[in-house]
C-alpha positions as CSV (number, residue, x, y, z in Angstrom):
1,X,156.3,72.3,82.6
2,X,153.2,69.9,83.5
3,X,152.1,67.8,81.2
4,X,149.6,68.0,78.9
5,X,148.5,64.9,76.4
6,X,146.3,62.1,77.7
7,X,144.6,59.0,76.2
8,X,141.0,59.4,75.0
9,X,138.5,56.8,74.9
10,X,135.2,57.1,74.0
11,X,132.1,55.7,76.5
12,X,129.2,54.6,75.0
13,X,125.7,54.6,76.4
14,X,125.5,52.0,79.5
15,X,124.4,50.6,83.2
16,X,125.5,50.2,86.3
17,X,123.4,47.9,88.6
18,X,123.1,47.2,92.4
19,X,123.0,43.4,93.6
20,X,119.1,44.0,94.3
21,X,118.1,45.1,90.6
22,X,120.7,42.8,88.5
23,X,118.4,39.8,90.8
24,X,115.0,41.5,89.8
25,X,116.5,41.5,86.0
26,X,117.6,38.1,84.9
27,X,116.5,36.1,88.3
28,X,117.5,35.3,91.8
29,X,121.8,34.6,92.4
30,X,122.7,35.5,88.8
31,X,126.2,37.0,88.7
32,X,127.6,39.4,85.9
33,X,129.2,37.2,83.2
34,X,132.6,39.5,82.3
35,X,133.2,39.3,78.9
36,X,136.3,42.2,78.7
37,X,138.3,44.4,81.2
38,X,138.5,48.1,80.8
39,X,141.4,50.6,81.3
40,X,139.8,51.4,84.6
41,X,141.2,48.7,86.8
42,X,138.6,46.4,88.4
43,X,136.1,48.1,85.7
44,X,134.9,45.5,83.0
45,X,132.1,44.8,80.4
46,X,129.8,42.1,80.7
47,X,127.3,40.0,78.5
48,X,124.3,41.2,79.4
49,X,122.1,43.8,78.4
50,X,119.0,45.6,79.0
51,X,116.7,47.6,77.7
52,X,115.9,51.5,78.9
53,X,112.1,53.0,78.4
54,X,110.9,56.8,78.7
55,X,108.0,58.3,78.2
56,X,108.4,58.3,74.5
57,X,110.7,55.3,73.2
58,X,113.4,53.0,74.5
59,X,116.9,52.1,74.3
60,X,117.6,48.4,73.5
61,X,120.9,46.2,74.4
62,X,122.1,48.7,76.6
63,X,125.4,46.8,78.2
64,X,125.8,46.5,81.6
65,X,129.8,47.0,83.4
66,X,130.8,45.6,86.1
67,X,131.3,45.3,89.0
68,X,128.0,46.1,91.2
69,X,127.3,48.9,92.6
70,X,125.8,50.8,95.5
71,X,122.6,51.8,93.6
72,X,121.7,51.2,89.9
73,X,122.2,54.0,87.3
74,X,122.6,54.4,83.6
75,X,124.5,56.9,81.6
76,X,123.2,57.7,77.8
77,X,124.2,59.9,75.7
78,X,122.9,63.2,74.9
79,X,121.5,62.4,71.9
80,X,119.4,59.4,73.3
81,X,117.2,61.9,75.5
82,X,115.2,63.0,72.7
83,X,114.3,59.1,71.9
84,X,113.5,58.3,75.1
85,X,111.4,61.7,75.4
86,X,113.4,63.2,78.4
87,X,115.0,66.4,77.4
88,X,116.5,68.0,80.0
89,X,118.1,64.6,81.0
90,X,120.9,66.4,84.0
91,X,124.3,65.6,83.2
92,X,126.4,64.4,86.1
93,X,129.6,62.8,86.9
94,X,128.8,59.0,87.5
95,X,127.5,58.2,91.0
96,X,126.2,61.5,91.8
97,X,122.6,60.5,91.0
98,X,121.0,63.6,93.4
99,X,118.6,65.1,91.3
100,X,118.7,62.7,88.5
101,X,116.3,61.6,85.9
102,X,113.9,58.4,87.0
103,X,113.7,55.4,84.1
104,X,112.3,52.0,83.8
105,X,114.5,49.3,83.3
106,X,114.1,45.8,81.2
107,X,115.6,42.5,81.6
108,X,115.1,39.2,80.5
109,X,113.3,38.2,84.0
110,X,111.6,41.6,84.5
111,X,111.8,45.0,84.9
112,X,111.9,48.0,87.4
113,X,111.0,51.7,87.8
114,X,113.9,53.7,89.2
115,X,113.2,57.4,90.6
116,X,116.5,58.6,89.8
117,X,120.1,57.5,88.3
118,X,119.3,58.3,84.7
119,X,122.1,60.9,83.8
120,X,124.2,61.8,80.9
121,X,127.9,61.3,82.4
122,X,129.8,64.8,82.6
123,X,133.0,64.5,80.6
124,X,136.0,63.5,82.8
125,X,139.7,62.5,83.1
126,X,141.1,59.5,85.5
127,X,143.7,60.7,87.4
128,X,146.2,58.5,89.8
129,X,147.5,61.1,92.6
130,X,151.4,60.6,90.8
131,X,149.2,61.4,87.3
132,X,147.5,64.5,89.1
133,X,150.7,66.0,90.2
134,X,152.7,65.1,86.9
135,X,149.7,67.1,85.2
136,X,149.6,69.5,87.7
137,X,145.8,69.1,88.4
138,X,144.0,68.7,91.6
139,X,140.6,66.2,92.2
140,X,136.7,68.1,91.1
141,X,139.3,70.7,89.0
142,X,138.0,71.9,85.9
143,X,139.9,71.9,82.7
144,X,139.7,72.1,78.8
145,X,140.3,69.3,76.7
146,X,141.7,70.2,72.9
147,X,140.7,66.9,70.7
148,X,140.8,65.9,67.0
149,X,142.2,67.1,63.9
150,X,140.2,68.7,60.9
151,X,137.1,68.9,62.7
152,X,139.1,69.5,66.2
153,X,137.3,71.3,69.4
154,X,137.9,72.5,72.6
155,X,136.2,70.8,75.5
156,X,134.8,73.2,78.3
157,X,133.9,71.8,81.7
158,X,136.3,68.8,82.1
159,X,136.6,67.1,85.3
160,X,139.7,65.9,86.9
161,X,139.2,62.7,89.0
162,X,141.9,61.7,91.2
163,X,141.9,58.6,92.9
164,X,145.0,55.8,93.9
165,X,142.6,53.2,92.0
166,X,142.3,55.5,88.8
167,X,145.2,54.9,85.6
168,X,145.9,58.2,83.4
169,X,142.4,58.2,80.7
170,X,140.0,60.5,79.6
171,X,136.7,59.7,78.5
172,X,134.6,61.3,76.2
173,X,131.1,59.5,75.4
174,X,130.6,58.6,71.4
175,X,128.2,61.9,70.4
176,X,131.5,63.9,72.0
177,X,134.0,61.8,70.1
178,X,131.9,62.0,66.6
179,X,131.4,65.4,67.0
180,X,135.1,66.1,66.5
181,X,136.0,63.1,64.5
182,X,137.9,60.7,66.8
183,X,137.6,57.3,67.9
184,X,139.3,55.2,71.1
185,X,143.0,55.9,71.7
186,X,142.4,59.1,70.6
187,X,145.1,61.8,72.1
188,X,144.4,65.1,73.8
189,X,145.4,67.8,75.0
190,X,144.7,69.6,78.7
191,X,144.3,73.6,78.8
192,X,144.6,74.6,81.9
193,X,141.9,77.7,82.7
């Protein structure tokens, strides 16, 4: 029989920036100042923080995780689209920014309009290729996540992510994880369709 419990942990709202944009933010040559690692391996949190504006309202002390990327995007939460006045805000998984949401961006040295990478990240499990096969899943494979107790749900529309750089974790972001009354180091259970 495949397995079937894996680690939750809950991701709350946060950026991603490219070299170019962290520069424009807090000034020319500063480098991300890594405060904690996460599970993900080369993945951490770092000390600074910006702030996120829409149309409507904006999203202060938003942290940014390292390391740089490609091209800077942020990930909120479904709840924060209605402050920001952007419903409709696409969810995605993270990095797939085609036909994303535009947002302007604040840091302490100034601030930029993006056309696209605002997205609220599609729920997702990490999965090493030894993990995959122990679980019996395969990479962009769609499962169901059963998580929490009393006020316990099933999870449609879970993606597997298999990767040799990936450990065994799924996360949920925090409106998810209230929603059904759990917290980090959560367990769940995969339902295969």
């Amino acid at each position: 029989m495949p397995e079937t419990k894996v680690l939750i942990n809950l991701s709350n709202r946060h950026v991603h920036v490219s070299k170019e944009d962290l520069e424009i933010l807090f000034g020319k040559g500063h480098q991300l100042t890594k405060t904690k690692d996460l599970m993900q391996p080369g993945q951490f949190a770092c000390a600074e923080t910006v702030t996120i504006k829409g149309p409507k309202g904006v999203l202060e002390n938003l942290r940014i995780l390292g390391p740089e990327r490609k091209e800077t995007q942020c990930e909120i939460l479904a709840s924060d689209q209605f402050k920001l006045g952007m419903p409709g805000c696409p969810v995605r998984e993270s990095g797939q920014l085609d036909g994303s949401a535009g947002f302007e961006i604040i840091g302490p040295a100034g601030s930029i309009k993006k056309a696209r990478g605002l997205i609220i990240a599609v729920r997702h499990i990490h999965f090493s290729p030894a993990d995959a096969e122990r679980f019996g899943v395969k990479d962009k494979e769609m499962v169901s996540l059963k998580a929490g107790d009393q006020r316990g749900a099933i999870f449609l529309n879970v993606v597997c992510r298999v990767n040799p750089s990936y450990v065994l974790e799924c996360h949920l972001d925090f409106d998810e994880g209230n929603a059904v009354g759990i917290g980090n180091g959560s367990m769940g259970e995969i339902i295969k369709a």
